[in-house]
N, C-alpha and C positions, 0 to 999 in steps of 0.2 A: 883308825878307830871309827867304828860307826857312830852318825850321828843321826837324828831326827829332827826334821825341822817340821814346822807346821803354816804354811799359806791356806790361801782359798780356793778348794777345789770345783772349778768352773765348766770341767767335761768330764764325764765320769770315764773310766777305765784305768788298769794299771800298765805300766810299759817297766821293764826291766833293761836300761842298756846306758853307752856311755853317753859321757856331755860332747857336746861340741856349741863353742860356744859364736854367740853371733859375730860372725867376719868383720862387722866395721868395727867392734869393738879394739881389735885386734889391729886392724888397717889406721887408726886414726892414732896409733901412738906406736905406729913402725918405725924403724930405720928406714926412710927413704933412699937412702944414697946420695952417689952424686948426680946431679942435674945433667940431661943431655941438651943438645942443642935446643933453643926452643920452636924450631922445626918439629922437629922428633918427638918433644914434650906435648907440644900441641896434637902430635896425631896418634899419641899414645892416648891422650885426654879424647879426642874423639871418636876412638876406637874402643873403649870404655863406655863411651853411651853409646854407643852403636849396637854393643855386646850386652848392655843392659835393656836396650830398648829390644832385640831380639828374645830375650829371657823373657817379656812379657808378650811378645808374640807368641812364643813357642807354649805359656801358660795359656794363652789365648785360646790355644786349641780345645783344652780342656771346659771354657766358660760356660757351657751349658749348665755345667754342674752345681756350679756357686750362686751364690744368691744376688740378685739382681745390685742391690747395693754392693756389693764389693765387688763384682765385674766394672760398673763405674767408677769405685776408686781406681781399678788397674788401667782403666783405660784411660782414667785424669793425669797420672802419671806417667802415660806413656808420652798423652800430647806434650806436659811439662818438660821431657826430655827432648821432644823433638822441635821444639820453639829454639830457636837458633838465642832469645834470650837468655838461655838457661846456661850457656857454654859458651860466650862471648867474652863475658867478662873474666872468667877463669882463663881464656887464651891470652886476655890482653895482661892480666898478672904475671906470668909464663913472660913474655918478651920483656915486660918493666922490671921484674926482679931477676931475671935468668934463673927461674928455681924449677923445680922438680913440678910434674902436673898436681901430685900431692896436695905438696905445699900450697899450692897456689889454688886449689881445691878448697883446704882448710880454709885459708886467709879468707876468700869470697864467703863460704858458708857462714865461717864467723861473723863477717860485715850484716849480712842479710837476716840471720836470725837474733840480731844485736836489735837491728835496725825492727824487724815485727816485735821483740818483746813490749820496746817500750809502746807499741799500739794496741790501747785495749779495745779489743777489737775479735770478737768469737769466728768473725769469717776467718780475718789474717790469721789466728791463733791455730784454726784448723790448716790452711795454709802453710804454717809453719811448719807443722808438724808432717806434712808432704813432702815438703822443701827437705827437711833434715832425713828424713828415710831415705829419701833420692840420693842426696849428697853422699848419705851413706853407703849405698849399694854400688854408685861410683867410683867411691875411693877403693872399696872393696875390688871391685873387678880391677881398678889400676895395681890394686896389691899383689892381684892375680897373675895376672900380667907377667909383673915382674921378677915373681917368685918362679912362675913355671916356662917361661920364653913368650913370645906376643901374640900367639895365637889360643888365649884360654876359650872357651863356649861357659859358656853357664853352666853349660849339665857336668864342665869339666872342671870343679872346683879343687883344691884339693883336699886329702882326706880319701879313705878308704867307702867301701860299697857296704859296711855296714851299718845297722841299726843303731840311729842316734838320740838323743833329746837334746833340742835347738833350747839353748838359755840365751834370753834378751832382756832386757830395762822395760823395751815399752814396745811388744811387735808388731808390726801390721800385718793386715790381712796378707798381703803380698809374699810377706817373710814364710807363709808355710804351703802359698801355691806355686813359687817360680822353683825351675828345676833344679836339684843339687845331687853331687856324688850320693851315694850311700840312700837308706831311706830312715825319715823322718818318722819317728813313731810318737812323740810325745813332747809336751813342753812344758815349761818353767819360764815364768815372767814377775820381774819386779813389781810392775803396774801392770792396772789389766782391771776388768771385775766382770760383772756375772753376763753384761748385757750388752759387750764390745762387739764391734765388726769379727776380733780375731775368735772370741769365743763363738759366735755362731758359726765360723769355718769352721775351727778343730772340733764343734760340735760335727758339722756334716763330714768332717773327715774322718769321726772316729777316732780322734785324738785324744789320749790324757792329756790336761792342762791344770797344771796348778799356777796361778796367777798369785801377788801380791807377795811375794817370798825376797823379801827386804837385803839387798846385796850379793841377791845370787849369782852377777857379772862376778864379781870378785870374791866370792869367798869356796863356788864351785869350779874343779880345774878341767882342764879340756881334759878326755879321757876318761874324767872319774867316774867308776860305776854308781846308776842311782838308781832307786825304785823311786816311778812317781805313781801315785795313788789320785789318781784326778776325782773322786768323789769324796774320801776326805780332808784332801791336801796335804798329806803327809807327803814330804820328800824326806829319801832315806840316802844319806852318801854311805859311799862304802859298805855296803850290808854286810855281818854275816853271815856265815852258814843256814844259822836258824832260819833269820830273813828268808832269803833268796829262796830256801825252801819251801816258807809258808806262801810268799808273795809268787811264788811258779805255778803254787797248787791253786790259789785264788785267781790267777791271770788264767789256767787252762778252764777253770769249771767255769768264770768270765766267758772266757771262749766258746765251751760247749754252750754255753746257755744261749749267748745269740745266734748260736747254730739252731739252738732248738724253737727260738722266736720264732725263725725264718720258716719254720715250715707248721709251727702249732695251727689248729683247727679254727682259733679266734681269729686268725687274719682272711680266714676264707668269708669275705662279705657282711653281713650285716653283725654289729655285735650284742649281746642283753648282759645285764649280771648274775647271777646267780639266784637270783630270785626274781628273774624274767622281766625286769627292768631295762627296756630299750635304747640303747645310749647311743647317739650320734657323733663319727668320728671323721672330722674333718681336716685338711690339711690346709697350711698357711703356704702359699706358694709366690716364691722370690724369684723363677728362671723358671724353663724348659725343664732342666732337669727335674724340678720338683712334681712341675706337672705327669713327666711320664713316671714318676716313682709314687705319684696318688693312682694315676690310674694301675699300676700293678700291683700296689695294697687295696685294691678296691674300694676308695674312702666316700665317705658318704656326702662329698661334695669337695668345694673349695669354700673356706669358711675366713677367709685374710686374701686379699691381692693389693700387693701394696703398687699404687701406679706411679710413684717418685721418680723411676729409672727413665719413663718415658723426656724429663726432666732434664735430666744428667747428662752432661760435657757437652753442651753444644749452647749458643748464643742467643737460637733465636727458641720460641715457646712452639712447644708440637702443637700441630692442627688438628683440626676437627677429627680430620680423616685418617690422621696417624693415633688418635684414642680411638676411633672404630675397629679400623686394622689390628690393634692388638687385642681387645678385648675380645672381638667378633673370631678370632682364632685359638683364646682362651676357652669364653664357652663351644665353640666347635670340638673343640680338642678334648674335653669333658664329658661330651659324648651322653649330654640326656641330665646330668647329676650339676645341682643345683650352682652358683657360682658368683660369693662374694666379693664385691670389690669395692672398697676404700676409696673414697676421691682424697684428693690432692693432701698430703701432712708434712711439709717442708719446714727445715728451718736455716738459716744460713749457711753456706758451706761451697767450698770451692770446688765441689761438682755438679753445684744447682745454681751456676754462673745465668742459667738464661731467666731466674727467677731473682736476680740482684735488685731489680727495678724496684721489684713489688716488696723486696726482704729485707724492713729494714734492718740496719746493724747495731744491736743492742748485745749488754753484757747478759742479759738473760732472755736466751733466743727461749727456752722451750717453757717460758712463760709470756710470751710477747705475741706476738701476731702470727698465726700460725692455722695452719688445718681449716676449719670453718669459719675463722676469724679472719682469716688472709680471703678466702674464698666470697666472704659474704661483700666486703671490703673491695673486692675488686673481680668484679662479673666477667671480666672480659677472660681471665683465669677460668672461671666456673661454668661457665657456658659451654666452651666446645667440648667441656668433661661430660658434664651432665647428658647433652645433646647425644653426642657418643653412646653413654651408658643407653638413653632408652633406643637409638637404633643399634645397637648392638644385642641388646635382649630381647629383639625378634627371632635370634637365632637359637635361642634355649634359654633354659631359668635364671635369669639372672638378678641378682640383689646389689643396690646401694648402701654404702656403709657410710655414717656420715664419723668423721674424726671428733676430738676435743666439744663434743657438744657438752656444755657447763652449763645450759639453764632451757626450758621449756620454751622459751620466746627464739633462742638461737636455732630449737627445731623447727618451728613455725616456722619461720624468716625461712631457713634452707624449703622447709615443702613447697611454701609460694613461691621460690624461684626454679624447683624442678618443674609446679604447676604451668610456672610462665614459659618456659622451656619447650614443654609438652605442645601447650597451645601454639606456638611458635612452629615448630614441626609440621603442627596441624595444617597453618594456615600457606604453610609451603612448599604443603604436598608432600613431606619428605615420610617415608615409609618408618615405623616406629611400634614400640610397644606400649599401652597405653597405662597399662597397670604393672608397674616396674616395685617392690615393697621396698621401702624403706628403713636400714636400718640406723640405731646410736651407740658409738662408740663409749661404753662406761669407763673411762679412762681417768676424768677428774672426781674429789670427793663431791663435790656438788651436786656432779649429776647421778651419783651414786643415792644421795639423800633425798633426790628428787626422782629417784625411780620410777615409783608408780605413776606420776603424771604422764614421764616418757615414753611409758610401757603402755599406755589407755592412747597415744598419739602415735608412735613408731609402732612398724610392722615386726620388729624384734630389737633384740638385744645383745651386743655383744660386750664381754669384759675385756678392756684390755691391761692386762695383771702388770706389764710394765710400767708404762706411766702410772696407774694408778698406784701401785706400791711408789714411786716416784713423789708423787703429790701428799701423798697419808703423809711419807714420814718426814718430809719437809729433805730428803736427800739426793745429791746429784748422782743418777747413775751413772755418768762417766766420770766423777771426784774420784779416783783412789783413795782418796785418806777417808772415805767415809764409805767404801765398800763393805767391810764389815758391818755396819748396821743395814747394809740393803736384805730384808728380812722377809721373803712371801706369804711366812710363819705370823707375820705381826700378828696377833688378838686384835688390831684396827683394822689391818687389810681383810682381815677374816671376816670381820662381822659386813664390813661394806660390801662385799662377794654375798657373803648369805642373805644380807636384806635387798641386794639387788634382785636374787632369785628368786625369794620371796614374792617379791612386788612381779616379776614377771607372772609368777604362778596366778596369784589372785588376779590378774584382768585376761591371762589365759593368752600371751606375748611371751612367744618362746626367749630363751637366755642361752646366746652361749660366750665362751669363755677363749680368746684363741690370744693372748699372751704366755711367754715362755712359761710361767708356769703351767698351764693345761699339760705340756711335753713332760714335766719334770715328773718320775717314775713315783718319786717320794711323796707328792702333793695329791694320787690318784684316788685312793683310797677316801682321803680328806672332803675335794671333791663334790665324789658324789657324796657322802655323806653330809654333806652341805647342799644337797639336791639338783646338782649340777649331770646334765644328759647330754648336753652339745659343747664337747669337744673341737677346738682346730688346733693344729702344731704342726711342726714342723716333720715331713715325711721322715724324718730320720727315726722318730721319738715312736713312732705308731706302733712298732709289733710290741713292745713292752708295756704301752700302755694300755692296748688292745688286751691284753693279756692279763692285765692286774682288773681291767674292770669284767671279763669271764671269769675271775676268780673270786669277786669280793659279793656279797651279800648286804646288799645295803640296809638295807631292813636291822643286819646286826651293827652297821657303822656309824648308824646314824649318829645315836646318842653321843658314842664318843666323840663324832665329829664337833656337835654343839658344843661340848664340854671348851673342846680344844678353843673355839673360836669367845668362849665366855672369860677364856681363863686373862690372868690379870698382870702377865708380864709374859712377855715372848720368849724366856727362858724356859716356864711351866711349858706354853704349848708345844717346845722345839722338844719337851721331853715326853709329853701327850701323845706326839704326832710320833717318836721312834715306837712308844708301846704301840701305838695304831698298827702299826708296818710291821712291826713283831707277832701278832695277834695269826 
């Protein structure tokens, strides 16, 4: 019988095909057998990370592609595997108890994940949550193993070459880059929400993703045909006739339409609206990949460059000349078109080990010392960034973006120390730019409320719709149980977007806006109507959004748009904003 369920739909598209559900779910509650020698045990267990450690090689290939942060989880992962701690104590379980690598698998992970619960502790906590994907993906290839004789590959799992949707609890990014039989079209996940590591993959992969669908390990079977609907979270078991009919003919004109994105007249260079209003479309760039997929939509700069990655799995703090090197090949590579970039927004996590010193461990990292708070705090961080950024802007346009600025004295403080910076250069000789603009991140409400001072002192303005939807509504975006109230719709988030742009307008300090929402196709319209011209997102997001602001007339959106953002429960606006979309 069909059924309908309703989660959160986190990547829009629909996928038509069977479950197959994730392998360690299946691995951790196998019939192991009987134990072989623990010789044999032992080099079945290191044959297993050798095979998983190769699976992230062979994804390796592909890294260009993904986004700087989640090539550094794949690669924290890989070191975790190949640290001879990681698989010692599992061998030495194997000889103490004569049991299967399994077993002795379980046992240690259990010990280990017992032992970080009771540390409350957001580094460990992250950590954990490494530890237990690992464990998994290990036991997994030992199942493998066993099932198919000793020589499995990753790409050789089993399961047939057809079109699947992978169902997980809780997936990481890894779970939909490392190689398997068959291909991956779509997911379903228990936890999950709009602004994880794994939804900006299956965003770039083009993945439907419905996220937060309450016991779908257990209550979907391997096999079962589903339709997922990743824009409105509808998971459909067993369809229908009807179904399958309606949801083929929405999947193909799906199809046609970003056939027909790809080649529309609005991605050919600069864009206006329909009533010759000039919009600037920028992209948010996390890899190489992004970069050569701005330069083929031809985007009207780089408007996001997060430099965290420069950070990521290594011990000691990158130099001076490792933030020139990459930036100085950024704007190279840009070729003339203007180029944002973020200094430092970290906050604890076990692949910003070389930033431990400075990070300290609290239960509430992304309200603690962090982005210009960690920077101002500790110069010896903020120097060779700074320094970096103005010799590196000799080489074409480039712009500072300062993170978490919450009050007008935290901008000061940051100018006087790029001032002191500058003069530094000056005095030693070293080749530079001297007029570098500077921008502020509008990410807290504070400095949302404090706009116009910001806006008469920074060279511009950028929104960043994540955190700040974050901060308004007092919600964690990585809590699952409180995913569904994460709302870009609020009537709060709206109005502090609009007075932000406002105040840009009045001292004549451009605004722009490059949080996921800017990408999100449903919020375009809104928007501008809200008087919003400088777009950044993610290259994936540009030909449709390119597309809805050649088609809208803002002149006629306006009104509504205010409407929307006056209204007095985020229900009204979430039904304002479908009339908008429908119009």
């Amino acid at each position: 019988m069909s059924v309908t369920v309703l989660g959160t739909g986190v990547s829009s598209g629909i996928v038509i095909a069977r479950v197959r559900l994730e392998s360690a779910l299946a691995a951790r509650t196998a019939n192991f057998g009987a134990a072989l020698a623990p010789a044999q045990e032992r080099d079945r267990l290191d044959h297993a990370i050798r095979q998983v450690v190769a699976s992230f090689q062979a994804a390796d290939q592909h890294a260009r592609a993904w986004p700087l942060e989640v090539r550094a989880i794949v690669d924290g992962h890989r070191h975790i595997l190949e640290d001879e701690a990681f698989a010692e104590p599992i061998r030495s379980l194997i000889g103490a108890r004569q049991c299967t690598a399994e077993e002795a698998l379980l046992t240690h992970e259990e010990e280990v994940l017992d032992a970080l619960e009771q540390i409350d502790d957001p580094y460990l906590a992250a950590r954990r949550d490494d530890l237990e994907s690992l464990f998994g993906k290990v036991l997994t290839m030992l199942s493998t193993q066993r099932d198919t004789g000793a020589d499995a590959s990753p790409a050789q799992e089993t399961g047939d070459l057809a079109a699947y949707v992978l169902v997980c609890a809780d997936p990481a990014p890894t779970d939909l880059l490392l190689p398997r039989s068959g291909t991956l079209t779509g997911l379903i996940s228990e936890r999950g929400g709009q602004l994880s590591h794994t939804t900006i993959v299956a965003r770039s992969l083009g993945l439907p993703y419905v996220a937060g669908l309450a016991d779908a390990t257990c209550t979907l079977q391997p096999d079962q045909l589903v339709i997922v609907d990743g824009a409105s979270g509808l998971v459909i078991t067993d369809p229908d006739p009807h179904a399958l009919v309606t949801y083929r003919e929405r999947q193909q004109l799906e199809q046609r339409r970003k056939r027909s994105l790809q080649s529309a007249p609005a991605l050919a260079g600069p864009v206006a609206t329909r009533d010759r209003i000039a919009v600037e479309i920028m992209s948010n760039v996390r890899g190489p990949g992004d970069l050569t997929a701005s330069r083929r939509l031809q985007v009207d700069g780089v408007g996001l460059y997060r430099t965290e990655f420069l950070y990521a799995n290594r011990d000691d703090l990158p130099s001076e000349e490792e933030h020139y090197n990459s930036y100085r090949l950024l704007v190279q590579g840009m070729g003339g078109s203007t180029v944002t970039i973020r200094t430092l927004d970290a906050c604890a996590g076990p692949q910003l080990r070389s930033l431990s010193k400075h990070l300290p461990r609290t239960s509430q990292p992304a309200l603690g010392l962090r982005a210009i708070r960690l920077c101002l705090q500790h110069p010896e961080l903020f120097a060779p960034q700074i320094r970096a950024l103005l010799r590196a802007a000799r080489h074409g346009p480039l712009r500072i973006l300062l993170p978490m600025i919450a009050t007008p004295a935290e901008l000061r403080a940051a100018l006087a120390f790029i001032d002191d910076c500058r003069e530094a250069l000056d005095r030693e000789g070293v080749t530079h730019e001297q007029d570098v603009p500077v921008g502020v991140m509008i990410e807290v409400p504070a400095a949302a409320m404090c706009a116009r001072t910001l806006a008469r002192e920074a060279a511009f303005l950028s929104i960043g719709t994540n955190d700040l939807i974050q901060y308004t509504l007092a919600i964690d975006r990585d809590d699952d149980a409180v995913q569904s109230l994460y709302e870009p719709a609020h009537p709060a988030v709206l109005r502090l977007i609009r007075d932000t742009l406002a105040a840009g307008a009045a001292v004549g300090t451009p605004v722009a806006l490059c949080g996921e929402m800017a990408g999100d196709p449903r919020f375009t319209r809104l928007l501008l109507g809200l008087g919003l011209t400088h777009f950044s997102m993610s290259p994936t997001a540009i030909p449709e959004v390119k597309c809805i602001v050649a088609e809208t007339n803002v002149t006629q959106v306006r009104a509504q748009a205010q409407a929307i953002a006056e209204c007095d429960c985020p229900e009204e606006s979430q039904h304002l904003l479908a009339v908008l979309n429908a119009d």
